[in-house]
N, CA, C and O of each residue as an XYZ file, in Angstrom:
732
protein
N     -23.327      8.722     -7.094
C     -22.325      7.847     -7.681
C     -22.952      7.106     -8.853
O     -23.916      6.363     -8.671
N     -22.502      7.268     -9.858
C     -22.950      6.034    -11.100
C     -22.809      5.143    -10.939
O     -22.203      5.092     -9.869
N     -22.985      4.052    -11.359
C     -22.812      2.612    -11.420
C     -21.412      2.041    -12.090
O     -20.904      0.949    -11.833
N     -21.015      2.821    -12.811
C     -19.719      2.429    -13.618
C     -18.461      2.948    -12.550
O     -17.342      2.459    -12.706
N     -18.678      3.856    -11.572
C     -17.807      4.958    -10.546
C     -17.726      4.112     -9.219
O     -18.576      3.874     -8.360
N     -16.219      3.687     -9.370
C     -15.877      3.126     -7.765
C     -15.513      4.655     -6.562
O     -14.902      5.650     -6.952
N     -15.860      4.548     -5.642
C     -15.302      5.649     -4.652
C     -14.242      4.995     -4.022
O     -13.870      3.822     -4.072
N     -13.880      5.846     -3.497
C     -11.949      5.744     -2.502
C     -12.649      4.951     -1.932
O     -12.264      3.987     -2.594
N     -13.637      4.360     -0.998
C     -13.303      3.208     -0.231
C     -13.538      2.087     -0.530
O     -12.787      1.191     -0.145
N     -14.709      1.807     -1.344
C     -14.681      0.537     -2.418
C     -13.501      0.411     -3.106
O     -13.116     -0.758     -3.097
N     -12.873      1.062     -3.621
C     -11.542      0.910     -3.967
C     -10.500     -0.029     -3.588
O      -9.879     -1.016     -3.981
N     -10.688      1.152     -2.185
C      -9.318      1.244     -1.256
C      -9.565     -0.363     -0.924
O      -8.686     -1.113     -1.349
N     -10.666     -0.962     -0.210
C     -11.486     -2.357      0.269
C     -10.944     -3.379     -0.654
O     -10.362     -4.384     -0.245
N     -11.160     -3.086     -2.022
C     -10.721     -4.150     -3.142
C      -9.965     -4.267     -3.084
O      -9.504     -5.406     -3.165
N      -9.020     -2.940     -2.852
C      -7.378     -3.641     -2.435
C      -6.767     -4.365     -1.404
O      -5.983     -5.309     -1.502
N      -7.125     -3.927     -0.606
C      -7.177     -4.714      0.763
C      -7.549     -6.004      0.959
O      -7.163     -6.713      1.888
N      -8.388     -6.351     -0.016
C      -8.784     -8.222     -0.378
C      -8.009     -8.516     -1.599
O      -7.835     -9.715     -1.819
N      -7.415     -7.522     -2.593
C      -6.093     -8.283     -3.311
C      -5.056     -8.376     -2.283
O      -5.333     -9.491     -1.842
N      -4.053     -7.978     -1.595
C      -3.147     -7.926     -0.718
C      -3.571     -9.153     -0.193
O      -2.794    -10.091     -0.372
N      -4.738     -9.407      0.485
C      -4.535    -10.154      1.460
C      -4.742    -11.925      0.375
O      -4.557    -13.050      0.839
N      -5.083    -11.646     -0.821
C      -5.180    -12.977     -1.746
C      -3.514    -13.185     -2.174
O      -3.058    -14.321     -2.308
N      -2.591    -11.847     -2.387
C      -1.252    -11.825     -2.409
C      -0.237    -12.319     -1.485
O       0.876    -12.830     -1.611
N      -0.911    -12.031     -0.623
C      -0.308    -12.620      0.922
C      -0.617    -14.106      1.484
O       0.011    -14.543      2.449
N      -1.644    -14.877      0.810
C      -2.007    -16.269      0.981
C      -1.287    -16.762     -0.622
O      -1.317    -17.964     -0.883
N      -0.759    -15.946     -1.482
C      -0.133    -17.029     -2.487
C       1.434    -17.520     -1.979
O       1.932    -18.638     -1.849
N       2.005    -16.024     -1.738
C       3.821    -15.885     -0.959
C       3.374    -16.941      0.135
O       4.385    -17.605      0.362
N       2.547    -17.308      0.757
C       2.775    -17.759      1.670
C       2.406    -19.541      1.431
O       2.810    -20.436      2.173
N       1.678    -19.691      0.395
C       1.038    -20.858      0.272
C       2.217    -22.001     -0.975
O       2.406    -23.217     -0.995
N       2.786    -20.822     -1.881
C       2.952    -21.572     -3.122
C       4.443    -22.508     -2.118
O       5.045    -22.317     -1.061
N       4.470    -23.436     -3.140
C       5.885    -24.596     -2.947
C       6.771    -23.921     -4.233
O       7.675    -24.702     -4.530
N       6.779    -22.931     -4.925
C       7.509    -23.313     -6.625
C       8.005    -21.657     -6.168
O       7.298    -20.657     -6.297
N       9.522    -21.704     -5.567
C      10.310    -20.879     -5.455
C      10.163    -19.355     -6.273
O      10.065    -18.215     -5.819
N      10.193    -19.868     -7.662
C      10.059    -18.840     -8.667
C       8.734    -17.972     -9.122
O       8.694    -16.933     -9.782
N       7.474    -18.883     -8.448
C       6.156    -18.328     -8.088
C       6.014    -17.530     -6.924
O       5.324    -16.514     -6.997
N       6.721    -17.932     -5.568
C       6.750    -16.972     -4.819
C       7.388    -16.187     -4.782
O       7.189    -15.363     -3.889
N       8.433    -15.995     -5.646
C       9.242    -14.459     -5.317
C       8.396    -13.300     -6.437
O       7.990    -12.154     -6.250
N       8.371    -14.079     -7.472
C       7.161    -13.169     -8.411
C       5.594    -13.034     -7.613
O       4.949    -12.172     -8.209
N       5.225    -13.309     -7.072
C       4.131    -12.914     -5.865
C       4.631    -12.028     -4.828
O       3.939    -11.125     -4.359
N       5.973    -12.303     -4.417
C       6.197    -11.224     -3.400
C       6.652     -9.893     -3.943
O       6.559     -8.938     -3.171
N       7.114     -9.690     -5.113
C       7.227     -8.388     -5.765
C       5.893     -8.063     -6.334
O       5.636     -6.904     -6.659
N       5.010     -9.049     -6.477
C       3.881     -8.042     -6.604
C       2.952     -7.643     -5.521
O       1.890     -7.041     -5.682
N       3.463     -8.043     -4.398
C       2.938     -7.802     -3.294
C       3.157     -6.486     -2.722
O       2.458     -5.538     -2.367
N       4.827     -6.888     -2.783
C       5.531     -5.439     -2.299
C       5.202     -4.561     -3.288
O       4.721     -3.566     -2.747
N       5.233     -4.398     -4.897
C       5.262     -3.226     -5.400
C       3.377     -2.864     -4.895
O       3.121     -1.709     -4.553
N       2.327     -3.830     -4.903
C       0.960     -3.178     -4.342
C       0.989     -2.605     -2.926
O       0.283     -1.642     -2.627
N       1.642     -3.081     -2.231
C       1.607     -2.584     -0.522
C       2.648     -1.103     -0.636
O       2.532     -0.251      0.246
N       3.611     -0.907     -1.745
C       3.913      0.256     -1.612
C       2.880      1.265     -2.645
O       2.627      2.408     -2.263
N       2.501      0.917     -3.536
C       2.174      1.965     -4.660
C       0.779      2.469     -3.635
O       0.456      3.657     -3.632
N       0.000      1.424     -2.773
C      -1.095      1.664     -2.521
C      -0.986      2.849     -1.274
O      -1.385      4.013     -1.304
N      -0.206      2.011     -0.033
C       0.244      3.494      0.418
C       0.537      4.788      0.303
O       0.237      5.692      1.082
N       1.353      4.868     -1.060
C       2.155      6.083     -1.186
C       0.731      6.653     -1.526
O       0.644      7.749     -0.972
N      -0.634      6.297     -2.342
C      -1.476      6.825     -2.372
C      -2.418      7.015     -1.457
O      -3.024      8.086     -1.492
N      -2.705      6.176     -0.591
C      -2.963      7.109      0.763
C      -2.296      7.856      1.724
O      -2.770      8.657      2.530
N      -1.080      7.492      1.544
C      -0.485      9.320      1.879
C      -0.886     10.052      1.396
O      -1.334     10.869      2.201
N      -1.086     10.415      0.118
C      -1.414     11.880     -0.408
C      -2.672     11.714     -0.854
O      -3.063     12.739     -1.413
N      -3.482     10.833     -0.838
C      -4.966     11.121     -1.479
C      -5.809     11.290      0.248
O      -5.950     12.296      0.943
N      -6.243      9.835      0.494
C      -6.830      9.602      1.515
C      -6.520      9.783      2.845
O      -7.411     10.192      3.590
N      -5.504      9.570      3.250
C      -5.286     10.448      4.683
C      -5.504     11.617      4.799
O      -6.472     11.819      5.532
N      -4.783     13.012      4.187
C      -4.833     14.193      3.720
C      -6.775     14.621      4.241
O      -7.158     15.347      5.159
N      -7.524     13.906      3.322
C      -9.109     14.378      3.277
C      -9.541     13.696      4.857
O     -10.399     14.221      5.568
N      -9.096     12.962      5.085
C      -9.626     12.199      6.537
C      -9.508     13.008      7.636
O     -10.397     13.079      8.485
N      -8.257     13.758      7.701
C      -7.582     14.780      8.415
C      -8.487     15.941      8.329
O      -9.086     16.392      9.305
N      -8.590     16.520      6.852
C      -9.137     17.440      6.977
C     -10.944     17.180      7.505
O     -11.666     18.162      7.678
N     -11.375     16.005      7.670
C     -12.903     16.055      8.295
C     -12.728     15.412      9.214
O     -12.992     14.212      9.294
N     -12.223     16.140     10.120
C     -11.912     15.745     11.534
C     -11.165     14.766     12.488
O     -10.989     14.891     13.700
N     -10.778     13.789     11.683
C      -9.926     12.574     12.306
C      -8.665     12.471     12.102
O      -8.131     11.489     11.586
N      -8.028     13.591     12.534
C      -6.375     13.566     12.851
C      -5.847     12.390     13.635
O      -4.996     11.531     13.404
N      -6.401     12.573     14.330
C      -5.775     11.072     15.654
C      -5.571      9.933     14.980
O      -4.543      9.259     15.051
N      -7.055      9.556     13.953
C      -6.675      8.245     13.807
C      -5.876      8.454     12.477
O      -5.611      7.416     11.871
N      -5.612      9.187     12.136
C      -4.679      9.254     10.766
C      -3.642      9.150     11.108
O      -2.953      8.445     10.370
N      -3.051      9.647     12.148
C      -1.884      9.585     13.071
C      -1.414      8.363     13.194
O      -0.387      8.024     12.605
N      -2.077      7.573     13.947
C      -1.996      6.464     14.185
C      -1.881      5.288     12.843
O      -1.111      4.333     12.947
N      -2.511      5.438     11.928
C      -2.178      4.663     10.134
C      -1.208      5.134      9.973
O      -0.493      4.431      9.259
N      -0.657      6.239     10.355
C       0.555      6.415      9.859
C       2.188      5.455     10.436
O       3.085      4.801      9.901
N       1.824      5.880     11.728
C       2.829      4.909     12.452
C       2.580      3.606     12.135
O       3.644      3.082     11.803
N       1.499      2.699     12.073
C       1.188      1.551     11.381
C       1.600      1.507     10.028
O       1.941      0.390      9.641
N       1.659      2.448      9.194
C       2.388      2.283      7.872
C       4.332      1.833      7.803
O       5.136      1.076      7.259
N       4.199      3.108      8.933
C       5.782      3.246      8.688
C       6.475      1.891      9.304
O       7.507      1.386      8.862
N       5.861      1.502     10.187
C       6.209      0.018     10.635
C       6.200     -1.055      9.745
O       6.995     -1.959     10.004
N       5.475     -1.179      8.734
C       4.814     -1.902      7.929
C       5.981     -1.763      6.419
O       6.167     -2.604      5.540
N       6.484     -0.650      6.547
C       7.508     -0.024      5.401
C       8.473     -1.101      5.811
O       8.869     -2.100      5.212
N       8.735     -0.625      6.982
C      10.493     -1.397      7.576
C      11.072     -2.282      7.669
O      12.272     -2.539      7.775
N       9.794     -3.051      7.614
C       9.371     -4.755      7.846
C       9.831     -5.145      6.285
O      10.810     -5.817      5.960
N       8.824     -4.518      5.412
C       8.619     -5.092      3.724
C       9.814     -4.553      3.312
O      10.368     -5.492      2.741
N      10.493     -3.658      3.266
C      11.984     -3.237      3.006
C      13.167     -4.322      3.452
O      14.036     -4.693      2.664
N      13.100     -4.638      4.413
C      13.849     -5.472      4.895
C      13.772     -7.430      4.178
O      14.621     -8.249      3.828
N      12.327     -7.412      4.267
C      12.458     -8.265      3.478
C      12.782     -8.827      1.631
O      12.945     -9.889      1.030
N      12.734     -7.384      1.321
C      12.518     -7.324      0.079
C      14.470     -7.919     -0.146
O      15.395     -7.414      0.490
N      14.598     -8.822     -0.976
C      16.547     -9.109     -1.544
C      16.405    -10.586     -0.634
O      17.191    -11.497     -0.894
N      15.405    -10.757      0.394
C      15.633    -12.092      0.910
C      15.207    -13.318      0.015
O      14.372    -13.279     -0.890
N      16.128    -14.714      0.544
C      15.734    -15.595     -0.061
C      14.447    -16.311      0.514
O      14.402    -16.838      1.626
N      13.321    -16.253     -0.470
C      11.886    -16.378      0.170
C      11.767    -17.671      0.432
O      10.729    -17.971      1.022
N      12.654    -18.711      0.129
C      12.985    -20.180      1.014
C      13.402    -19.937      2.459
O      13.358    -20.888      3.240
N      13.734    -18.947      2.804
C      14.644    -18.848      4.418
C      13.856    -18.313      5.403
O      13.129    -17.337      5.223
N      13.966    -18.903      6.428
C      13.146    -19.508      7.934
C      12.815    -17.492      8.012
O      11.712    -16.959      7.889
N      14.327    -16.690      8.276
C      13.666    -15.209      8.041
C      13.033    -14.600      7.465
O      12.780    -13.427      7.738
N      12.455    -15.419      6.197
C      11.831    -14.996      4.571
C      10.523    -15.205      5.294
O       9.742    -14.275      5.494
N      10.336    -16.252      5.621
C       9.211    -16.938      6.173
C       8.088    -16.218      7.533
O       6.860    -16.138      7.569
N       9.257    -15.739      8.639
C       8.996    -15.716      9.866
C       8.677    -13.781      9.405
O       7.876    -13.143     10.087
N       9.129    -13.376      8.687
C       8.920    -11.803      8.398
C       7.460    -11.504      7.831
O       6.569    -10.713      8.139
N       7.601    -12.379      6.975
C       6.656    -12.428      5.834
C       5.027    -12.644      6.728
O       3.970    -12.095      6.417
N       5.258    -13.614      7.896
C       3.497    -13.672      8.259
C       3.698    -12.727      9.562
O       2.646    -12.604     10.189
N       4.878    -11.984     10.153
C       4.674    -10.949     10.832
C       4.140     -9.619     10.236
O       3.610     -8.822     11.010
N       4.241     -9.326      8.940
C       4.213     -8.129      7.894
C       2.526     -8.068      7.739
O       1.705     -7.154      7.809
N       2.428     -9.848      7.436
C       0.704    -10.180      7.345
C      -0.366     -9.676      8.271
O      -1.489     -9.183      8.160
N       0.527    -10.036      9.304
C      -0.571     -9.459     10.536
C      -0.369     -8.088     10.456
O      -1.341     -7.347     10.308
N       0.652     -7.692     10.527
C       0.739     -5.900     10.637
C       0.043     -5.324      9.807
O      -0.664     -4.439     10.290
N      -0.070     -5.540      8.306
C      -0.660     -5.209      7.195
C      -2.240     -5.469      7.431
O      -3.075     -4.595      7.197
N      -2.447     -6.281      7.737
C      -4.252     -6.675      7.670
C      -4.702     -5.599      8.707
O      -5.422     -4.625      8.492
N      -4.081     -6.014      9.959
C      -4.207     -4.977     10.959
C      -4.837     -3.494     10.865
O      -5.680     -2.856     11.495
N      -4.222     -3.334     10.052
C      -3.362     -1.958      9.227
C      -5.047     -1.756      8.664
O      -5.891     -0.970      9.094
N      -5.134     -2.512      7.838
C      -6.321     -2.566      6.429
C      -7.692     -2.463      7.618
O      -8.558     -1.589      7.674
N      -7.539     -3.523      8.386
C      -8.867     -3.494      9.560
C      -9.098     -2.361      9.835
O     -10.194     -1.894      9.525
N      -8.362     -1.760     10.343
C      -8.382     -0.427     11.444
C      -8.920      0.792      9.996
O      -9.936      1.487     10.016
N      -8.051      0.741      9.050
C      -8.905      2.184      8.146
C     -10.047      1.463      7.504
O     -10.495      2.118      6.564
N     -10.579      0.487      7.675
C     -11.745     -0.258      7.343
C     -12.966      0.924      8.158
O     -13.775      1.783      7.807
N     -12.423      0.257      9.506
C     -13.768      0.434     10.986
C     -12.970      2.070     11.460
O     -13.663      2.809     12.158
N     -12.208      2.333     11.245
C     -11.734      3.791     12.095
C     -11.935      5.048     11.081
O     -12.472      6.103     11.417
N     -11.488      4.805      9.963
C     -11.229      6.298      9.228
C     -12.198      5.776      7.708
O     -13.111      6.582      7.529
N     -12.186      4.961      6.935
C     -13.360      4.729      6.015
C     -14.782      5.452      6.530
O     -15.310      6.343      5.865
N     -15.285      5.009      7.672
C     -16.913      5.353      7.985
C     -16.858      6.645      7.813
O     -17.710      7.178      7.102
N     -15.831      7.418      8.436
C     -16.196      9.149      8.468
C     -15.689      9.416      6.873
O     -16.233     10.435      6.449
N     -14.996      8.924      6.092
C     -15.180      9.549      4.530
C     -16.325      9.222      4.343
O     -16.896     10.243      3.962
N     -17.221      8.171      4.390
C     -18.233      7.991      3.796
C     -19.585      8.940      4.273
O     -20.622      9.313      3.725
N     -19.244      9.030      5.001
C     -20.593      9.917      6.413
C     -20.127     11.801      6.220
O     -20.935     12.663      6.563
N     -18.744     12.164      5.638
C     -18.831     13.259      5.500
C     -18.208     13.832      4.205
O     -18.386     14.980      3.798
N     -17.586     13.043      3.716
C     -17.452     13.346      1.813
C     -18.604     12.992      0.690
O     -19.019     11.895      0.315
N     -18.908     14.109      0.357
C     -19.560     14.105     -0.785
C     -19.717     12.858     -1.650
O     -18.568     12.424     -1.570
N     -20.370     11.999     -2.418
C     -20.428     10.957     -3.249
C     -19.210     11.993     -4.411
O     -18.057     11.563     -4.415
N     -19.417     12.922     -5.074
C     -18.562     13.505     -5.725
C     -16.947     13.452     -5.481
O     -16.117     13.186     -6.350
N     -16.659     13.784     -4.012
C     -15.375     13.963     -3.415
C     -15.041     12.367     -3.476
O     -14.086     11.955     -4.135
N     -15.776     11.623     -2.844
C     -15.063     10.203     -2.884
C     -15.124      9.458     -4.049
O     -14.780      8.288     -3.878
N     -15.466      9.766     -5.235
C     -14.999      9.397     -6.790
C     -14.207      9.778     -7.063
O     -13.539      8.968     -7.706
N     -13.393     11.463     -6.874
C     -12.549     12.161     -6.921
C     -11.234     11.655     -6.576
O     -10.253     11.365     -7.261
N     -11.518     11.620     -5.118
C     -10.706     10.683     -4.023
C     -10.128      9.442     -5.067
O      -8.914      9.432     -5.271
N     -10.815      8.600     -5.602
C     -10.354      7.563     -6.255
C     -10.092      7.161     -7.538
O      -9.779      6.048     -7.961
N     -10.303      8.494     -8.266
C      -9.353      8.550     -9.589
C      -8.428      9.002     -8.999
O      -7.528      8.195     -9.236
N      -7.972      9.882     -8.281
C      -6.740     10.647     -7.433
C      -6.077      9.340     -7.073
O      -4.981      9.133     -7.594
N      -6.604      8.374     -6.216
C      -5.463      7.342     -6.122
C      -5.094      6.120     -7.333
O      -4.087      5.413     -7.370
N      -5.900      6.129     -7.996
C      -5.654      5.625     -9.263
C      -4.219      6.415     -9.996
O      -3.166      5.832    -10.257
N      -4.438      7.510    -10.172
C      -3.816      8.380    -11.043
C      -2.301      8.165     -9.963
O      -1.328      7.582    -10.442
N      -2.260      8.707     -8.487
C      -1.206      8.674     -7.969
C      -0.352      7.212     -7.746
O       0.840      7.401     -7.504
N      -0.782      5.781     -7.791
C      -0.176      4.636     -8.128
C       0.134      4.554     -8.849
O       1.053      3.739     -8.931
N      -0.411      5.510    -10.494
C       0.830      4.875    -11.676
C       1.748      5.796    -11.613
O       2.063      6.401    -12.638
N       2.278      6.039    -10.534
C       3.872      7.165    -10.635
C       4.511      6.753     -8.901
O       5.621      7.050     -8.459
N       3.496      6.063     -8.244
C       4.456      5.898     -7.062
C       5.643      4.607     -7.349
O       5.905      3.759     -8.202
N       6.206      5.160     -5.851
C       7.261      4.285     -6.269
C       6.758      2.750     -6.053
O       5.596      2.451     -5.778
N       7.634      1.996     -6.192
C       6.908      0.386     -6.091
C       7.908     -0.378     -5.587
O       8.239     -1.502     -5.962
N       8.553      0.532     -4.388
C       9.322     -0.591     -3.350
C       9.086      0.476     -2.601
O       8.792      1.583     -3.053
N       9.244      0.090     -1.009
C       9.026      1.028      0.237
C      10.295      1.910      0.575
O      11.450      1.488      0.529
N       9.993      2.940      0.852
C      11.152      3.756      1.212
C      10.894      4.604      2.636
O      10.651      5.790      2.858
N      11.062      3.428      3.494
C      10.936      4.233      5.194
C      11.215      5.487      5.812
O      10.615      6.170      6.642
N      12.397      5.620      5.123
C      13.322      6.667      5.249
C      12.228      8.295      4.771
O      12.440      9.346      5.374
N      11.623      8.247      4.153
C      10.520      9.461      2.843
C       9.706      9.442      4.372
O       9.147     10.536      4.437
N       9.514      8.933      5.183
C       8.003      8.549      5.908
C       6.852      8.461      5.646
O       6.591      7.435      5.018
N       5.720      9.333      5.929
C       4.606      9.545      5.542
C       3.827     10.563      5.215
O       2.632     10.465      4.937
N       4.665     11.866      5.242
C       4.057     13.041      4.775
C       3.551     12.773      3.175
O       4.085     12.344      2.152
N       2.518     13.161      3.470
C       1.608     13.980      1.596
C       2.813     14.790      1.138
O       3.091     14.590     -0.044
N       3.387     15.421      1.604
C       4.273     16.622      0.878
C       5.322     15.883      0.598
O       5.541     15.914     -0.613
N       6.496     14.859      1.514
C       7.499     14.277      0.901
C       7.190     13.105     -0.055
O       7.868     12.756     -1.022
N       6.094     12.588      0.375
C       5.994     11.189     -1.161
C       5.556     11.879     -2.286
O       5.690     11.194     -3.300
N       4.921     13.354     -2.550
C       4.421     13.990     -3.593
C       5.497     14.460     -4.476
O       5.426     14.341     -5.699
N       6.948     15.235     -3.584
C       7.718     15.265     -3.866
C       8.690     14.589     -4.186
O       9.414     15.088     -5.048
N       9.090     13.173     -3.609
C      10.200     12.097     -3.642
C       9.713     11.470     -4.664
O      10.329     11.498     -5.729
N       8.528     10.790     -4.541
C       7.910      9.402     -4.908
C       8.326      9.611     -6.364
O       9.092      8.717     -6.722
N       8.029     10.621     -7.435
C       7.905      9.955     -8.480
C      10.199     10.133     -8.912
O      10.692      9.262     -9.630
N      10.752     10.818     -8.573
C      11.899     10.137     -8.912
C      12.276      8.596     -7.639
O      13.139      7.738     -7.826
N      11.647      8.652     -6.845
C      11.890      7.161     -6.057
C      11.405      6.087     -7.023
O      12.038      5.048     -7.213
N       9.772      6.504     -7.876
C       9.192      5.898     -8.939
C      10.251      5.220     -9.936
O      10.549      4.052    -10.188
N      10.624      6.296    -10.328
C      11.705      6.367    -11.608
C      13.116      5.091    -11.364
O      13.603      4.274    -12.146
N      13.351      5.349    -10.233
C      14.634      4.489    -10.010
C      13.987      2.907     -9.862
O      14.395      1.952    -10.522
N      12.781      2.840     -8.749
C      11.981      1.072     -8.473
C      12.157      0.973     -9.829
O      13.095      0.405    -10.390
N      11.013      1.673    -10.465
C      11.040      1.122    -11.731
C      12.165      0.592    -12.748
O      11.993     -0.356    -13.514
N      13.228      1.274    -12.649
C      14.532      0.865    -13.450
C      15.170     -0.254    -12.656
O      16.034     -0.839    -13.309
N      14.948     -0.813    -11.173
C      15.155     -1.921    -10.563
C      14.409     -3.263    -10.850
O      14.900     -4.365    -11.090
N      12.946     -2.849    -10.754
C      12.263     -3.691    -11.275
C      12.445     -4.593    -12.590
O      12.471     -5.823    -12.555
N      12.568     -3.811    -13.766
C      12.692     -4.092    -15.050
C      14.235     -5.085    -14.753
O      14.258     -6.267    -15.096
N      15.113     -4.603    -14.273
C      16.625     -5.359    -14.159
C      16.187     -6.607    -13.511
O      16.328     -7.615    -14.203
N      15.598     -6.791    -12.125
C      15.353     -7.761    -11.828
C      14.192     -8.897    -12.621
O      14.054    -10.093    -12.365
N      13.584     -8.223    -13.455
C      12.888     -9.315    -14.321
C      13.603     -9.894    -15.198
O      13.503    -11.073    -15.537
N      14.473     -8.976    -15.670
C      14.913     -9.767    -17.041
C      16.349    -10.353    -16.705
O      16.951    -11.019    -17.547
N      17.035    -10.012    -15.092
C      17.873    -11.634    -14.860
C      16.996    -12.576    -14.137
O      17.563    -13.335    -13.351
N      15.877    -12.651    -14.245
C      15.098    -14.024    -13.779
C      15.056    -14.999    -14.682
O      14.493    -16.061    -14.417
């Protein structure tokens, strides 16, 4: 690895400590219009980042031996979708805005813990320094086309977010832009 070259799990890690600095602002700020612009950038990172470990990093985890626990991130994802979908159109003043929002927290960190200590060690112990640079221009490259709101419904296959995501992309994105500019 060079010095200038992050790998998929340094990466993946950095993100996992933005989220969770995203998740102490939605939850901390008093100024209405600061937290809903924190929670769309929360939600569009908790989806773009997923949709790229669907198809980057799970995919290679699987293939070096740890199906089970990929299995299992997955159902932790899709839970994690249903939750942030649901909240996403709420008013982030309301007791449900509130009470969702630090249930999502725990699910999400959870989430981040577990491919921390369960499925990170074996990329690192059996992918190449090459493969896991690879690995993380691949999820680089696949976040600027995922979509950037959750779509439960797609689940978690590599093959349907590869296929859906970038017209799912296409539409967040034309939502996004609308909702900024009536703010």
């Amino acid at each position: 690895m060079t010095s200038s070259t992050q790998n998929v799990v340094e990466l993946l890690t950095a993100q996992h400590r933005q989220v969770e600095r995203l998740f102490d602002e939605v939850q901390t700020t008093t100024d209405v219009d600061r937290c809903a612009r924190a929670f769309d950038e929360l939600r569009r990172m908790l989806s773009v980042h997923e949709a790229a470990e669907e198809i980057v990093t799970h995919p290679n985890a699987t293939r070096h031996g740890i199906g089970d626990v990929v299995e299992a991130r997955h159902a932790e994802e899709h839970e994690a979708k249903e939750l942030l979908a649901s909240l996403d159109g709420l008013d982030v003043n309301s007791a449900e805005f509130a009470s969702g929002i630090e249930r999502l927290r725990t699910m999400v960190l959870e989430h981040a813990r577990n491919e921390e200590e369960l499925e990170f060690p074996t990329l690192l112990a059996e992918a190449s320094e090459a493969e896991l640079e690879k690995m993380a221009a691949a999820v680089l490259a696949v976040e600027k086309i995922a979509p950037t709101r959750p779509h439960p419904s797609a689940g978690e296959s590599a093959v349907v977010n590869a296929a859906v995501g970038p017209l799912a992309s296409l539409v967040d994105r034309a939502r996004d832009a609308a909702r900024a500019a009536m703010r």
